[in-house]
Structures are given as structure tokens and as C-alpha cells.
C-alpha positions, -999 to 999 in steps of 0.1 A, spaced: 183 -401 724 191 -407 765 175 -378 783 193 -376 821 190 -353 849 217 -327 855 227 -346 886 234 -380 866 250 -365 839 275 -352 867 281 -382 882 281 -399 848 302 -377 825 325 -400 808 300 -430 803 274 -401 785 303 -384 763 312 -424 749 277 -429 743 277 -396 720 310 -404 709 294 -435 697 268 -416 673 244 -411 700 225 -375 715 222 -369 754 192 -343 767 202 -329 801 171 -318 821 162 -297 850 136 -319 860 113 -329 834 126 -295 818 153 -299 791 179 -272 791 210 -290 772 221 -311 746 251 -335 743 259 -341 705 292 -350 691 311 -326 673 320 -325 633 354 -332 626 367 -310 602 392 -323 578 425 -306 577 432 -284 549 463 -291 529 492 -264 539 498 -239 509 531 -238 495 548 -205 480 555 -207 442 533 -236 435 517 -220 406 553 -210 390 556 -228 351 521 -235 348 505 -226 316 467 -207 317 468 -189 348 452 -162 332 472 -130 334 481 -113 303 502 -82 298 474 -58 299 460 -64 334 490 -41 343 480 -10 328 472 17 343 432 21 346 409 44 320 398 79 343 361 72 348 372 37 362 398 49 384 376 75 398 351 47 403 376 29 424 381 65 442 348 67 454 342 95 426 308 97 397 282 73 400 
């Protein structure tokens, strides 16, 4: 860890952000005081772009005639914000 004062790490900028791009952590101080820390940031891996219909032919999805009928009265009032 490379501690610097706020007036080197002005003057200094690109040499301290290749040091952290490197794997490496800059303190910035006010003196002796540290008020900032230079670490590198995580790269996120991309996630793969979704496609419509890519589920379409496959077998075991899961979804069988009756999950479209209509719901029994004490569970639709449930869903209404009605009984307990």
C-alpha cells in the first residue's frame, strides 16, 4: 500500500492509477491524515443477452394445465388483500 499526499497524487495521477491497475492500493492523505483510497475496480463479467423463445420445445418446464384455472375464493381474496 503507497500512501501519498493529495498534492502528489495530483501531479502523479496516471503513474498512481497503473500502480492500482497493477493490483496495488493508494492512501491519499491530508497530511499525515488519510481521507481517500485508490483501489481498482471489479470487473463485472458481461451477462449473456436473453433471447425470446429460447425455452420453446423443451420438455419439463413445469407448467401443466391446471396453473390456469381460475383461483378457489379464500385464495383469491387473499390475493385481494381480504381475511387473514
Amino acid at each position: 500500500m503507497t500512501v501519498v499526499t493529495i498534492h502528489y497524487a495530483k501531479t502523479n495521477l496516471s503513474r498512481l492509477l497503473a500502480e492500482v491497475e497493477a493490483g496495488g492500493e493508494v492512501v491519499i492523505a491530508r497530511g499525515k491524515t488519510p481521507v481517500a483510497r485508490l483501489v481498482q475496480e471489479p470487473v463485472e463479467t458481461p451477462k449473456p443477452k436473453r433471447q425470446a423463445g429460447m425455452w420453446k420445445g423443451r420438455e419439463g418446464f413445469g407448467l401443466t394445465e391446471s396453473f390456469f384455472d381460475p383461483l378457489p375464493d379464500d385464495e383469491l381474496a387473499l390475493w385481494n388483500g381480504e381475511g387473514d
